[in-house]
C-alpha positions in Angstrom: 4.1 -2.8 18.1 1.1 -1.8 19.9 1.1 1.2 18.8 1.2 0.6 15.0 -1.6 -1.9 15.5 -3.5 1.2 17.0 -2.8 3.4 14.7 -3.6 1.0 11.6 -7.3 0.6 13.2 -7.8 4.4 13.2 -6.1 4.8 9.6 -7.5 2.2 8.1 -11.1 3.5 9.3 -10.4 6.9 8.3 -9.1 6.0 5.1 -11.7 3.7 3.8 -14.6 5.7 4.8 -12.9 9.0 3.2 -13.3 7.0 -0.1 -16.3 5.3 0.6 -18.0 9.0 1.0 -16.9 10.3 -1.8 -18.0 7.1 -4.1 -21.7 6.9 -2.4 -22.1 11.0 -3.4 -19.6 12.3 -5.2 -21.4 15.3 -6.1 -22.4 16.4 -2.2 -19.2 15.1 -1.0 -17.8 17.6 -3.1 -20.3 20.3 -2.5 -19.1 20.0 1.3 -15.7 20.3 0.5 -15.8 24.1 -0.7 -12.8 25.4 -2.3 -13.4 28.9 -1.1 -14.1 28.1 2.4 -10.9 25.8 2.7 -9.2 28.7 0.9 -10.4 30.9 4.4 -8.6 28.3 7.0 -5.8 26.8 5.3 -3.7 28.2 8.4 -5.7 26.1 10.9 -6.5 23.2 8.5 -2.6 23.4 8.1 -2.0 23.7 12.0 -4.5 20.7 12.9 -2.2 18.6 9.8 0.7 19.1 11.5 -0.5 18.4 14.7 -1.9 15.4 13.9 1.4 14.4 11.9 3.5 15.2 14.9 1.6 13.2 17.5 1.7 10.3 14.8 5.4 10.8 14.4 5.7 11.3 18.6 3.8 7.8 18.9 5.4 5.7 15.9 8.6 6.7 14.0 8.9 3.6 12.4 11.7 3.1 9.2 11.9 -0.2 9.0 11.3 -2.1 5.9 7.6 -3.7 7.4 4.0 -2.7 7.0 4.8 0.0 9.5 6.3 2.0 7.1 2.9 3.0 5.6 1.9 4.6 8.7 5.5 6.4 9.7 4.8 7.5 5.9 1.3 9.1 6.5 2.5 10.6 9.2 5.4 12.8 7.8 3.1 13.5 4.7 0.5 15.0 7.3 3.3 17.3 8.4 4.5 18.6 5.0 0.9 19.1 4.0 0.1 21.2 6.9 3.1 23.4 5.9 2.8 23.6 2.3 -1.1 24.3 3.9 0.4 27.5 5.6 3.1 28.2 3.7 2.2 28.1 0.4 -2.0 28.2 0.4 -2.9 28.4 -3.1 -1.1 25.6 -4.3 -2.4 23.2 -1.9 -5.9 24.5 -3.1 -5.0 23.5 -6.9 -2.8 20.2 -5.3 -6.3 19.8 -3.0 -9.3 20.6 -6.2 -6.9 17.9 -8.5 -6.7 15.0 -6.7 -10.7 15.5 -5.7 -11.1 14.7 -9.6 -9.2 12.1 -9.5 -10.7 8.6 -9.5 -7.5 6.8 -9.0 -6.4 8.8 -5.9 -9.9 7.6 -4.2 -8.7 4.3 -5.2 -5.5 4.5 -3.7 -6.6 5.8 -0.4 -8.9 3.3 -0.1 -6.9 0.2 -0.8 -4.7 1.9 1.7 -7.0 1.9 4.3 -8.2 -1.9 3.7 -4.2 -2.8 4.2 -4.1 -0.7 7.6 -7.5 -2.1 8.7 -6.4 -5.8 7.4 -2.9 -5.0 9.6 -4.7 -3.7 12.5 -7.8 -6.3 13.1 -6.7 -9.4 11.7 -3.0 -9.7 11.9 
């Protein structure tokens, strides 16, 4: 279990600051995130994904009905990213530019993130 307690600190930091970003300055938050450069390194962006996913998945592969789940979850979906990221560029650019408009998506990551960190430093 140390391991998901771990890895639901570094989540949960990730994935409320992501949000946090974005709501302090949306506009340069999305200036820095430019569509046509991602569109140049969607192979390594995709590499680095699945990378990241498999280490996760190496360290916790965790099915069980808990709030580990969440983080055996994030894992595999940083794996399929990273392929459809190499596989199949241009739709993870449109997939990538629709959920950067969407408000409830920020939302979603965020309260996300406060579970993991919740999980990870109080529990």
């Amino acid at each position: 279990m140390n391991e998901s307690i771990l890895l639901a600190k570094i989540l949960g930091i990730i994935l409320t600051i992501i949000p946090a970003l974005y709501w302090f300055d949306k506009t340069e938050f999305l200036k820095n995130i430019n569509l046509e450069k991602i569109k140049e390194h969607t192979f390594p962006l995709g590499l680095l994904s699945i990378v990241i996913g498999a280490i996760i998945v190496a360290i916790h592969n965790i099915w069980e009905l808990n709030w580990t789940l969440v983080i055996t979850i994030f894992a595999w979906a940083s794996i399929i990213k990273g392929m459809v990221y190499i596989t199949k560029p241009r739709i993870a650019i449109i997939f990538l530019s629709k959920m950067m408009n969407m408000k409830i998506y920020m939302i979603l990551i965020f309260i996300i993130g406060l579970f993991l960190l919740r999980k990870g430093f109080i529990a």
